[in-house]
N, C-alpha and C positions, 0 to 999 in steps of 0.2 A: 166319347168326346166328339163336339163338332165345332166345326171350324164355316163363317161364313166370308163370301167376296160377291157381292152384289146380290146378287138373287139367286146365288148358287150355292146350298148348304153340301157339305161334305160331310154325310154319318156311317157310320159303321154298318156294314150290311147285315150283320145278327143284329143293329136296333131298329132295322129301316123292316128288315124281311120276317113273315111270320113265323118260317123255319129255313134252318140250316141245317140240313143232318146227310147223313150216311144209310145209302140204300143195303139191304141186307148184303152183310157178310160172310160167307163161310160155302159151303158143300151146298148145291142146287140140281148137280144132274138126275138124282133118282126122283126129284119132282115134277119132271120135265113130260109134259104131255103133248100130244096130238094137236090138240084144241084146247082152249081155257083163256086162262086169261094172259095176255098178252105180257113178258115178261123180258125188262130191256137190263141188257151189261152194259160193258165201257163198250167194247164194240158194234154196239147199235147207237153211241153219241157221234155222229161227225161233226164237221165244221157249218155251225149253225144249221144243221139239220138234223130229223130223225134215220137213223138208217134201216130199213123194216127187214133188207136180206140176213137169214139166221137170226129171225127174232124167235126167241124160245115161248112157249105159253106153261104155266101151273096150274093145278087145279084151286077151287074154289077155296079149299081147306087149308092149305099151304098158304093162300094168297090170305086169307084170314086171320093168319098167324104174324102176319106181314104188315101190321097197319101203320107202322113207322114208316117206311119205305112203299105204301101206297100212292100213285101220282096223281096228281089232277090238271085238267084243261090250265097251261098259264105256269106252271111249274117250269123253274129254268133248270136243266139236268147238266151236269159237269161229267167228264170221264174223269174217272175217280184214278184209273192206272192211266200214266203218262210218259210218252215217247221223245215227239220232238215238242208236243203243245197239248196244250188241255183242250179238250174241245165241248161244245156248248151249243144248246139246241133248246126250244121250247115245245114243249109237250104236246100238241094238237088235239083238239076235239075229240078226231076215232081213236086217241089211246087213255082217254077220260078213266080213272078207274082202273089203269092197268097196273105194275109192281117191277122190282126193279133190284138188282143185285149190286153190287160195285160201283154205284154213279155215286153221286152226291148231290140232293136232291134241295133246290133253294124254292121257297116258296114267296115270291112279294107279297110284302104289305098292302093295304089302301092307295100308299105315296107311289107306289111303283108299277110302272106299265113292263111286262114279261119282255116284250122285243127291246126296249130301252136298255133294260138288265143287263139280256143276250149280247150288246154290240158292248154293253161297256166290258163286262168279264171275257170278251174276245180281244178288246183291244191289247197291242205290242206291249206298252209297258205292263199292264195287270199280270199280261202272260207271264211275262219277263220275271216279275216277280215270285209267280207260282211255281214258276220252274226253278227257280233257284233257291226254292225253301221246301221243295216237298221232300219226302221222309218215306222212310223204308230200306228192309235192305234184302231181301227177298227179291223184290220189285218195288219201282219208284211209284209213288201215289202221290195225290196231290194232300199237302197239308191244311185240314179243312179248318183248323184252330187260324194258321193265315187268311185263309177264307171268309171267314166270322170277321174279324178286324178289318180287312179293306177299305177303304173309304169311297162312299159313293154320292157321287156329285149329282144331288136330287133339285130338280128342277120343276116347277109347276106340271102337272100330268099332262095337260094340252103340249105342252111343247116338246115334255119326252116324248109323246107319238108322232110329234112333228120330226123330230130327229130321229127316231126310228124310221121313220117312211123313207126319209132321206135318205137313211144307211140301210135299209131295206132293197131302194132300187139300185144304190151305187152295190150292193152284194150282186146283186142278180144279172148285174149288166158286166161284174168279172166272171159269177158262174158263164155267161154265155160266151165270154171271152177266151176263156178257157176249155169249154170244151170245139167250139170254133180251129181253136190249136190243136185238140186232139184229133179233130176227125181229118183235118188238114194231113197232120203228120202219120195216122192211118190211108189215109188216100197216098202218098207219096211211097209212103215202106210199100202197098198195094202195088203199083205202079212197076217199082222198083222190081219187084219178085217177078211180074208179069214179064216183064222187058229180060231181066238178069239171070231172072232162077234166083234161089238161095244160095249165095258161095260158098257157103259153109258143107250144105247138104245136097245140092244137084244144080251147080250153076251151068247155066244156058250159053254156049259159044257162041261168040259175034263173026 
């Protein structure tokens, strides 16, 4: 079903996107190689990025066996187990070709520009939503049958990458914001230890 208000159709992201699915599930460590092909979990999705520390690789054979959950350049990837948020990143160039265990893997249609995707399945409400429908009881996952039904607010392609650019730099200008804060509050604890000692473990007499 869709629903129109000006120039903004709302459709379903299983009618909009080429695929929705589920990157392989089950047992992965005895395929785990040296080198091969580049092989992402829920723990290599962060928050609108890829994370590459503890990225596992398989071999050709295994990744062959895998063609469901093969990725390509443009692909939006979800962490499939979730914590406090779902987290969402698009796929890059050097990981073209790579495979993938536990994500959930969205692939756009024609209609949909990948970073456009990314900010809207980031935003508060979507999350708010996910979070409060996912399933499991082992561990919480994200419900990807709700995922299929979402409604996404499709806009001519020129303008989703107008609005992606937008929310692209306003992203980049909190990443810098935030770690600004961190190396701030590493220089002060620094400072502190210098001056104090640790109180806890050899503090320094004034």
């Amino acid at each position: 079903m869709t629903s129109t208000s000006g120039r903004r159709e709302y459709v379903r992201l299983q009618d909009i996107a080429e695929e929705v699915t589920v990157g392989h599930v089950g047992s992965t460590t005895e395929y785990y190689r040296d080198q091969g092909v580049p092989f992402l979990r829920t723990q290599n999705v962060g928050d609108r990025c890829i994370i590459l520390k503890d990225l596992r690789f398989v071999d050709q054979e295994f990744h062959g066996r895998l063609a469901k959950s093969s990725l390509a350049c443009g692909d939006v990837v979800l962490s499939r187990v979730v914590s406090d948020r779902v987290n969402c990143a698009v796929i890059p160039k050097e990981l073209h070709g790579s495979n993938c265990a536990n994500v959930i893997k969205v692939r756009p249609g024609k209609l949909l520009d990948s970073r456009y995707l990314l900010h809207y399945l980031s935003n508060p409400e979507l999350q708010s939503s996910l979070m409060q429908r996912q399933v499991g009881s082992a561990q919480a996952v994200v419900n990807t049958a709700v995922l299929k039904q979402c409604s996404v607010p499709v806009v001519p392609l020129a303008e989703q990458r107008r609005i992606a650019a937008i929310l692209d730099k306003a992203d980049a200008t909190r990443r810098k914001r935030e770690e600004g804060i961190r190396l701030t509050e590493e220089l002060l604890r620094s400072t502190f230890l210098e001056m104090f000692g640790d109180p806890e473990t050899n503090p320094k007499e004034l």
